[in-house]
MARZA-104040 format. One record per residue (C-alpha): residue in one letter; x, y, z. Coordinates in steps of 0.25 Angstrom, whole numbers, plus 5000, padded with zeros to 4 digits. Layout:
AXYZ/...
END
This chain:
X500050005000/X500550154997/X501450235007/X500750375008/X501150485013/X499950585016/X500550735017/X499650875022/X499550995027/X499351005042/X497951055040/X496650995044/X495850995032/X496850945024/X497450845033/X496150765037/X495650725022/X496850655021/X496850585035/X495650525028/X496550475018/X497750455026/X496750355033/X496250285020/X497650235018/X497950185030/X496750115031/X497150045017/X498450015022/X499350125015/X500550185024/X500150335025/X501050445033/X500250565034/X501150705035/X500350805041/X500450915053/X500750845066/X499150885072/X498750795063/X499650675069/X498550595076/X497550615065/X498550555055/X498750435065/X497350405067/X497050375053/X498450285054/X499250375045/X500850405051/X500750545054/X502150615049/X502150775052/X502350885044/X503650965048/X503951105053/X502851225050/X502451115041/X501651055053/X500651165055/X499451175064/X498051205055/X497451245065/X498351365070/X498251505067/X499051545055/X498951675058/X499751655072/X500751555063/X500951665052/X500651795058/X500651875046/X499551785041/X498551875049/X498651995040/X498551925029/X497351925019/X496851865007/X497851804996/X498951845005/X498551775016/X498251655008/X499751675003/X500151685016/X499551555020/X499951465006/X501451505008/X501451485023/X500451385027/X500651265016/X501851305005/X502851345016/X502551215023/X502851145010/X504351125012/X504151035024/X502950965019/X503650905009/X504950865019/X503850765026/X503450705014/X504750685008/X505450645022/X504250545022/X504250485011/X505850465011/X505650405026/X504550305018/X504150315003/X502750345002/X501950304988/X501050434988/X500850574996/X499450614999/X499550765001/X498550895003/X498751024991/X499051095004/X500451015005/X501351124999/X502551005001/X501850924990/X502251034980/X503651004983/X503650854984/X503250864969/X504650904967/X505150774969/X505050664957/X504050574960/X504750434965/X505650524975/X504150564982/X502950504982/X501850534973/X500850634979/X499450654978/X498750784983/X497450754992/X496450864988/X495950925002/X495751064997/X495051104984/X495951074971/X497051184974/X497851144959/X497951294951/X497251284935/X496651364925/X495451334930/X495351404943/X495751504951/X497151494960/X496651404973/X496251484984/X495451604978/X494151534980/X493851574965/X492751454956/X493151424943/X492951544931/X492751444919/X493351484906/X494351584899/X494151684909/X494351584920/X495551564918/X495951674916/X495651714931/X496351604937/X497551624929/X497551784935/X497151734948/X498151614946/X499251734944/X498751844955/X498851714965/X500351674961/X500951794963/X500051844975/X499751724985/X500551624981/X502051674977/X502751654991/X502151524993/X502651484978/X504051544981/X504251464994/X503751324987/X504551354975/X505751394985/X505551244992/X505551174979/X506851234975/X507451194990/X506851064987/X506951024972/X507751124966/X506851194958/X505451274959/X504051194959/X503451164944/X502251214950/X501451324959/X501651264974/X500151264975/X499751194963/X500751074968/X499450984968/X499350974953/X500750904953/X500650804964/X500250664956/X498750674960/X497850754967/X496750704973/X495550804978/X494650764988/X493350824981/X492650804966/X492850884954/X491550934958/X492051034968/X493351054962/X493751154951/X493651104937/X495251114931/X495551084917/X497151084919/X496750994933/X498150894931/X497550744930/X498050704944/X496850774950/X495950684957/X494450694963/X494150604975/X493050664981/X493150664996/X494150595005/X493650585019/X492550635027/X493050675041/X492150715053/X491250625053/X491550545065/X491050675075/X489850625084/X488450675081/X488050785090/X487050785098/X486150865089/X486150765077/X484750745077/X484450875072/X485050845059/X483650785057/X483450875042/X482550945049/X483251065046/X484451085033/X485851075042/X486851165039/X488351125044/X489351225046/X490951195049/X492151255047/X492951115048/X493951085058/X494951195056/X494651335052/X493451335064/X493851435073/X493251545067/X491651525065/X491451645058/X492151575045/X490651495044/X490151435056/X489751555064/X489051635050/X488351485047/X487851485061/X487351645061/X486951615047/X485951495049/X485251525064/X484051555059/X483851475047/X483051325048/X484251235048/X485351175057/X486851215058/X487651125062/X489151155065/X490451075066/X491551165074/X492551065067/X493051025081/X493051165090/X492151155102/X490651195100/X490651315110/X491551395099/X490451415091/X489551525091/X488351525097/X487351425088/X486151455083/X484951365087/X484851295072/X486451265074/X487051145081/X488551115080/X489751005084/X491150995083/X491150895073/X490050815067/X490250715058/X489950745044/X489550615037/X488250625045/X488150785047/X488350785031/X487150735025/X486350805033/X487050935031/X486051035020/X487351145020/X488851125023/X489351265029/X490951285029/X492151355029/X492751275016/X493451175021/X493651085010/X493550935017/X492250985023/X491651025008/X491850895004/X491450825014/X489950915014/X489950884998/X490250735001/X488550725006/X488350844997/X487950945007/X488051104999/X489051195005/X489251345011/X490551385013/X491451515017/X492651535012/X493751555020/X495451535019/X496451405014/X495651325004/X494151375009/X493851474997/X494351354988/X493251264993/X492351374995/X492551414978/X492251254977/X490951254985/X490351364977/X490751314964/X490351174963/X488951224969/X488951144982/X488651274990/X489051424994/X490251454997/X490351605006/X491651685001/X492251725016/X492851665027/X491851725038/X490651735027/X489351815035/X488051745041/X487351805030/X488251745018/X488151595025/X486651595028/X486451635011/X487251515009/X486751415017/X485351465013/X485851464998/X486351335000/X485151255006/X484151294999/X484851304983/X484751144980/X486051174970/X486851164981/X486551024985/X486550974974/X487951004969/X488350964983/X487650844981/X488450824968/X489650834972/X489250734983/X489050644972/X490350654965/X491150644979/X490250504981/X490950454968/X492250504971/X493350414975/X493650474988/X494950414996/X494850274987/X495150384975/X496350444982/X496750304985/X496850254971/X497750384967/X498650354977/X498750194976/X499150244961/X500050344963/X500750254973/X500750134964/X501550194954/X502750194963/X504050204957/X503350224944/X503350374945/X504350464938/X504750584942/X503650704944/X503650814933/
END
């Protein structure tokens, strides 16, 4: 069976999609080490991976505050201060990322490297010839972050603008971004490659993904961008995991009885400190309509929450593959595991819009018509209660939810991902040197 090296960012979202996977493995009886930030030690060991930590600033906490970490952060706004945060928070780590891997594999080959498009190290693995390192195939836990024609750069939030004209947009934008956000991440990566390889990266640091030998994203071509110049190692799997749903019911489970349309608002398990961002607006928003807000703190205690209205009940956790099908609206912050997961039992969507990858899912909900999304971080009661209003009672909502539903039933899923990586690791000693 393959030796696998699983390699990701210290950060929740990313890390727990592929403790799913990690498990999957393990369970088939593939040797899997799992490099990661050391808080993620005991998770990594309860799924029976081997836990190997990240080194240095590499081995980041996700749950700090980066504006006491880098504090020039805090007066730092729009493109600057996603700038700021792509250089310091996943490029500069780059360097050390790579070292584990490498130090890794040379302690014990591995067949294949499972990595997230976060992991700025995988730009640089690609400098070394296939056969000196594994093969490596990029998990897709964010939205598909691979520049093309056809979009605008990643991170704007922008939909597609089909056509001539299109084109020519992202092609500005694609420019205005180079040489305004992204120059002092591109010159340290470009630095580090030199150090390491002796020359530049073939490609933008960012767009490092579309070079790797498969990408694997964990959605359907229904909630990604169409991309005529998409390289043919890209790869729909649908849905990976589904995590959460081991929380006990709460005692006001009963009332779920459809009685009344449920609403469920989160903001996940890591950007949940400040409810303004959904959570309070949703809870403002509905306190007087006929339905039943349920909320899920994503682990903080229950007497953090504002005062709840009388139509509102909430948890730390619940678990989802119960909550879910009886869920009418999914209310978030973005987060991009907890999107699929709603559209896995085709619930419709109402999301803000808010830093990292947020505005990118955000784009993506209102796009492929599976809801509303609402262009802030802290968007008004007003602005929710339009939304949520819009999308219970428009049926066109629930019915491309329900499509995509559909599509993510007859995706592979994890067997998918499975399949690419028993190939790529059969190939072996087969492999030439990368182009």
């Amino acid at each position: 069976m393959p030796s696998i090296i699983i390699a990701t960012v210290p950060i929740h979202g990313h890390v727990t999609p592929l403790l799913a996977v990690a498990k999957h493995f393990v369970e088939r009886g593939d040797r899997v080490r799992f490099i990661t930030g050391s808080r993620f030690a005991g998770a990594v060991d309860a799924v029976g991976a081997q836990h190997v930590p990240l080194g240095g600033d590499a081995d980041y906490d996700d749950r700090q505050d980066w504006n006491e970490v880098f504090p020039e952060r805090s007066s730092l706004k729009g493109s600057k201060a996603i700038a700021h945060d792509v250089e310091h928070v996943f490029v500069r780590p780059g360097r050390l990322q790579h070292d584990a891997v490498m130090a890794a594999h040379a302690e014990e080959a591995a067949d294949v490297v499972l990595t997230d498009p976060a992991f700025a190290g995988g730009a640089l693995l690609l400098g070394h010839p296939l056969g000196t390192r594994p093969p490596i195939v990029v998990c897709g836990v964010l939205p598909l972050m691979i520049a093309s024609r056809d979009t605008a750069p990643y991170g704007m939030g922008l939909t597609p603008l089909p056509g001539p004209v299109g084109r020519l947009r992202n092609a500005v934008l694609g420019v205005v971004a180079a040489r305004t956000v992204f120059p002092a991440a591109e010159r340290h990566a470009q630095s580090v490659s030199r150090e390491l390889h002796g020359r530049p990266l073939a490609f933008p640091v960012l767009d490092w993904p579309r070079h790797a030998e498969a990408i694997v994203q964990f959605t359907v071509p229904e909630f990604e961008y169409p991309r005529s110049d998409a390289p043919a190692t890209l790869h729909f799997a649908g849905p990976v995991s589904a995590t959460g749903s081991q929380a006990p019911l709460p005692d006001w489970w009963g009332e779920l009885d459809g009685t009344r349309p449920v609403v469920h608002v989160t903001q996940g398990t890591i950007a949940n400190r400040d409810y303004r961002q959904i959570i309070a607006p949703t809870l403002e928003a509905l306190a007087e309509d006929d339905v039943l807000v349920v909320v899920s703190t994503g682990g903080r205690p229950l007497d953090t929450l504002p005062p709840l209205p009388a139509n509102a009940r909430a948890a730390e956790y619940l678990p989802y593959d119960d909550l879910l099908p009886l869920t009418d609206v999914y209310v978030t912050n973005g987060g991009y595991g907890g999107v699929q997961y709603a559209l896995r039992y085709g619930v419709p969507i109402v999301t803000s819009s808010g830093h990292e990858d947020k505005p990118e899912v955000a784009a993506r909900v209102a796009w492929s018509g599976v809801g509303r999304r609402l262009n802030t971080e802290t968007p008004s009661a007003d602005a929710v209660r339009a939304a949520v209003r819009a999308v219970l009672h428009d049926s066109r909502y629930r019915r491309a939810s329900r499509r995509i539903a559909a599509s993510m039933a007859g995706a592979g899923g994890i067997d998918a991902l499975a399949g690419i990586v028993d190939e790529l690791a059969a190939r072996g000693g087969s492999w030439g040197s990368h182009p």
